[in-house]
N, C-alpha and C positions, 0 to 999 in steps of 0.2 A: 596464364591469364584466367584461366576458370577457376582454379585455386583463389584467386586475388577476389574474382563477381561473388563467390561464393561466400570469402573471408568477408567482403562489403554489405552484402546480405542479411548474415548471420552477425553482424554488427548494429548494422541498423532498426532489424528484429529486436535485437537484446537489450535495446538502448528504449524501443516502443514498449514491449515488455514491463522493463525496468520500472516506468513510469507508475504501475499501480501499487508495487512495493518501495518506491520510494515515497507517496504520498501516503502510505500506511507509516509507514518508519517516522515519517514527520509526525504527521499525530500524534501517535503514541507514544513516539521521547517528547514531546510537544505538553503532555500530561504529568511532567516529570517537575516541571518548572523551574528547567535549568537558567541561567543566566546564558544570552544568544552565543555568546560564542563557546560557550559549554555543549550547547544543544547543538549547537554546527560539529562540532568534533566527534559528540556523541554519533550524530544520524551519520556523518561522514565514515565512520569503524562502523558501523553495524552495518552501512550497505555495502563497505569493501569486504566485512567478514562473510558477507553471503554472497559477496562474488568468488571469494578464495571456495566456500561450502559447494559452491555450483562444478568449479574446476573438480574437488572429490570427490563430486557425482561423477562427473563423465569419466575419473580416473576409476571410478569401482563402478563404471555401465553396468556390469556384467550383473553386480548384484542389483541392480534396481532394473533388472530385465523382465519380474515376474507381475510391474505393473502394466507391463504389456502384454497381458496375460487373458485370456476372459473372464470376467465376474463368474462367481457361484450363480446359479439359480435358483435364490432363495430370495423369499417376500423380504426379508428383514431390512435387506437393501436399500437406503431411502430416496438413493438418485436413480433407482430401476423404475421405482414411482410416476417419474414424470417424464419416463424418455418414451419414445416412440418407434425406437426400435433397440429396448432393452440385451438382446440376444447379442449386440454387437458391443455393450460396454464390457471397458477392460478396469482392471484395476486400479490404473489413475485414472481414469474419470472421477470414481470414490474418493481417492484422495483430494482432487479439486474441489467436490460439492462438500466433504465434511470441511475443507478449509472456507468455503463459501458460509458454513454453518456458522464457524469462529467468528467469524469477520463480523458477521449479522447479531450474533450477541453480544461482542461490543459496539454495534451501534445502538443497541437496543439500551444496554447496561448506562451507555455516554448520554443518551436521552433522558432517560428515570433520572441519572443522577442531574443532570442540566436542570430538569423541569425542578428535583427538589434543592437545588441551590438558589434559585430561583423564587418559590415560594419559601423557605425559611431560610436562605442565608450563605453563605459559602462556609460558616463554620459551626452551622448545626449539627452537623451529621459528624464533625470533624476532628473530633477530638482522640482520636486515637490517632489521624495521623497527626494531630499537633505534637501531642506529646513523643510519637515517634521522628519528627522534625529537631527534638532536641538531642538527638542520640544518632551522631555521624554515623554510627556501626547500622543503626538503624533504616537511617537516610541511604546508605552506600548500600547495604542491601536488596530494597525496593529496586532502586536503580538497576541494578546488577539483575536480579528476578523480571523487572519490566523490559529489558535490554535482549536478555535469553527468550522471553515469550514472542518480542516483535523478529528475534533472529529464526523461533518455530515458523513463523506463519512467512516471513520469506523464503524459508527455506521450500515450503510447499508450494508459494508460488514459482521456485524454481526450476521445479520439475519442470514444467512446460519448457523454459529455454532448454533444460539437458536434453531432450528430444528432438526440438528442433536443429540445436546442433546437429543430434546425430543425422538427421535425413539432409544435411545441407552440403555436411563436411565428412570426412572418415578418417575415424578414430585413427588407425591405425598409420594412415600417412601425412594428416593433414594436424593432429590433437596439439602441436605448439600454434595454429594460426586458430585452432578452438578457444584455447587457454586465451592467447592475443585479443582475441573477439568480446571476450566475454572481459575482460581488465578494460580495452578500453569503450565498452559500452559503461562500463561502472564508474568509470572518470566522467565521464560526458553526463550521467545521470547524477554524480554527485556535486557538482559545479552547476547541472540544471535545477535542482531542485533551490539553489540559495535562491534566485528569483522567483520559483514556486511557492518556495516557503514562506517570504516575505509580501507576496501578495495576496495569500492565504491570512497570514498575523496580520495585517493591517485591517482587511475586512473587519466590518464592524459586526460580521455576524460569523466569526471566525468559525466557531463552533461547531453551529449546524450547517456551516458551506463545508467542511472538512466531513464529518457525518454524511451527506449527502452525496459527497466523494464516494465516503466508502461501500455507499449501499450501490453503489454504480457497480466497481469492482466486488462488491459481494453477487448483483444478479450474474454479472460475465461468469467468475466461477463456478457459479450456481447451471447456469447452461452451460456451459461447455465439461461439465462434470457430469451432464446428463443426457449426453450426447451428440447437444446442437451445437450451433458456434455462432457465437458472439464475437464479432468482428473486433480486432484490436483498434483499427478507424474507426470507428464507430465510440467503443471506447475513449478513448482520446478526443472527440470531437465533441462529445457528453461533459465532457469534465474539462474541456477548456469554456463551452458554452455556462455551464457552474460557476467558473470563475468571471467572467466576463459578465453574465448577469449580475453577481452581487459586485462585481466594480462599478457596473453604472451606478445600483442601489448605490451606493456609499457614493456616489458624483452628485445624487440628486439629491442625496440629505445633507451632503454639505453645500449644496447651492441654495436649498429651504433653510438652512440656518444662519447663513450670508444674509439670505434677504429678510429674515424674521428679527437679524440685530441692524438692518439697515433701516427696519420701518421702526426697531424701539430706539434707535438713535433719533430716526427724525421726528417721533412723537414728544421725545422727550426736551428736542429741542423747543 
């Protein structure tokens, strides 16, 4: 029976977890401008291939034992900076804030480039990848390169779940209901996101609601990489409140546009 609370746990987790690298996954094959059931198959293998990456964690624990390690004592450190009791970070900490660093320069890069599509055009800037749009090898590519950098930055959200496994469950007797946990948190997560995603794509400010996402999960990693903890509830509660604000936004601009053609109906009558 504690085996099964523990197996339910570490499911639950995995699938809470889940949620900040499936909403990064979607963005990012999302910038690829696949055709949707393209993009569904694409996010659907990239977040099974980083659940199977998760499982090769915990099957090589042993080598990713020395992020459990303590940091060096040296200034260079950039998340020893803002923690407040430096002395106590380990090596994934580092790992988490350099990956909060990632995250944070593409939102930064998806902004500049919005604002200059924006002011000049969607196909100002565009012309290398036009001409690389006529060239499949080209095209297949990109894809292939954009695919492996969103499987980097899962993969580093992953550490977190390999740990938590390990303090929930043991390796040693329990690692087929680990395996178990972690397959079906990634089913549940990639079936959840089709309704994520599509009320993400509909918003009429798709963009910067998905950006605004990410800078959510870029501060979470950013504290919990520098020793505080940023609640996964709290998380989650951010970014469902994101989405639900720009749903209304987009209720109330299509009820002002109802009634802005019901007053040029009746004027015109």
């Amino acid at each position: 029976m504690e085996v099964f609370i523990a197996f339910l746990m570490a499911t639950v987790a995995n699938t809470v977890l889940g949620v900040d690298g499936g909403v990064l996954a979607d963005v990012q094959i999302r910038k690829l401008g696949l055709e949707e059931r393209t993009h569904f198959w694409a996010r659907s293998i990239t977040l099974f291939a980083a659940a199977c990456i998760r499982v090769a964690m915990i099957f090589l624990v042993s080598s990713l034992a020395f992020l459990l390690e303590p940091q060096a004592d040296v200034w260079w450190l950039p998340n020893r900076w803002f923690s407040e009791h430096p002395e106590e970070l380990v090596w994934r900490n580092l790992l988490l804030f350099l990956g909060a660093g990632v995250v944070m320069a593409i939102v930064i890069y998806e902004y500049w480039h919005g604002f200059q599509q924006a002011a000049h055009g969607p196909h100002e800037h565009g012309a290398e990848d036009a001409a690389g749009a006529t060239s499949g090898v080209a095209r297949g590519l990109r894809i292939t390169l954009a695919l492996l950098g969103v499987q980097l930055l899962l993969g580093i959200f992953g550490v977190d779940q390999v740990f938590l496994m390990m303090s929930l469950m043991d390796i040693d007797t329990q690692f087929g209901w680990m395996v178990s946990s972690i397959l079906i948190a990634n089913l549940i997560m990639i079936v959840g996101m089709v309704p994520i995603s599509r009320i993400i794509r509909r918003s009429p400010h798709t963009k910067f609601l998905t950006l605004s996402m990410l800078i959510v999960i870029a501060v979470k990693l950013a504290i919990d990489g520098s020793g505080g903890h940023f609640s996964d509830g709290l998380m989650m509660f951010i970014l469902f409140m994101l989405i639900m604000n720009d749903g209304a936004q987009a209720i109330r601009d299509q009820l002002v546009r109802k009634r802005l053609a019901r007053d040029q109906a009746s004027a015109s009558a």
